[in-house]
C-alpha positions in Angstrom: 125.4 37.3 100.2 124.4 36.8 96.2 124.2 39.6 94.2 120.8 39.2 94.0 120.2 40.3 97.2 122.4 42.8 97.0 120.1 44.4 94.2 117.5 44.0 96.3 118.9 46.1 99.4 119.6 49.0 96.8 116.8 49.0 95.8 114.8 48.9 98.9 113.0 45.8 97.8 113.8 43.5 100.9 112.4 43.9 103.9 112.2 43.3 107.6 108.8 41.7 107.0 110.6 39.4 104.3 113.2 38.3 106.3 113.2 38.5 110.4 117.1 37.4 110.1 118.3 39.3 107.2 120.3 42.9 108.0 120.2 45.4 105.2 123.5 46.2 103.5 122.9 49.8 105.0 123.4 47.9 108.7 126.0 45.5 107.4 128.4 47.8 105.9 127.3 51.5 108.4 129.8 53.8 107.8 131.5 52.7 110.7 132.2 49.6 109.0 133.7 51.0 106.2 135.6 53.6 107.8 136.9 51.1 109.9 138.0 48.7 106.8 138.3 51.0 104.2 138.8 55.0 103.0 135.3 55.1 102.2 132.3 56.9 104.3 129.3 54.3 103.0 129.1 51.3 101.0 127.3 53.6 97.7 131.0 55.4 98.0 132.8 51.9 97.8 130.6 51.2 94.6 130.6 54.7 93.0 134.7 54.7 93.2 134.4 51.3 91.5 132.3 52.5 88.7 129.5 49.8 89.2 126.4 51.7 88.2 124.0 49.9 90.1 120.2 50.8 89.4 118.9 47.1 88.3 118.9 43.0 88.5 121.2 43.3 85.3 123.5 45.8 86.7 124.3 43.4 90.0 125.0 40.2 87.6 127.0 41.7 84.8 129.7 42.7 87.6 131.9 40.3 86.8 132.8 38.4 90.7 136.9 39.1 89.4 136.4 42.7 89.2 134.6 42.9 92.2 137.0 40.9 94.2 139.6 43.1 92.8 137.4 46.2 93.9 137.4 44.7 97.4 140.8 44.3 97.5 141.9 47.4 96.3 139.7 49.9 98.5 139.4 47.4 101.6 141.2 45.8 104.1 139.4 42.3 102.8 141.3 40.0 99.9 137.8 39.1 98.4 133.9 40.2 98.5 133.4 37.2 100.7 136.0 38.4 103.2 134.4 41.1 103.5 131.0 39.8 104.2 131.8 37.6 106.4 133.5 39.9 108.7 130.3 42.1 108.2 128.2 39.7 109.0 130.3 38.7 112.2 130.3 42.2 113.6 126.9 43.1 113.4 125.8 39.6 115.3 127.8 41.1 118.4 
């Protein structure tokens, strides 16, 4: 999932009504999720103990996708962002 729409589930922007298909980050990465792939309780903990202040567009883009990956890495059991949405994605389609 872009950024963009990453912003946009922080925020609160994107909903149901929006998007029939689309799961909110809050569903995608539940703190089961991330207690199962990583030593976090919720995905805000995963991007407070990476520093990313996220309250805007700007804040989502200027996070460059190498310290992010890196982030991922680091605090999860995923090599990249995309690993890690994928497999997101996967588990909540069962």
């Amino acid at each position: 999932m872009p950024f963009d729409e990453l912003l946009k589930e922080l925020q609160g922007q994107k909903t149901i009504q929006e998007d029939p298909d689309h799961l909110s980050f809050d569903r995608l990465f539940n703190d089961s999720f991330m207690g199962k792939y990583s030593g976090m309780k919720s995905f805000a903990e995963f991007l407070e103990k990476g520093n990313f202040q996220v309250e805007n567009h700007e804040d989502i883009r200027n996070i460059p996708d190498e310290l992010f990956d890196r982030h991922v890495a680091r605090e999860t059991q995923f090599a990249n962002w995309n690993d890690m949405l994928d497999k997101a994605t996967k588990e909540s389609a069962k």
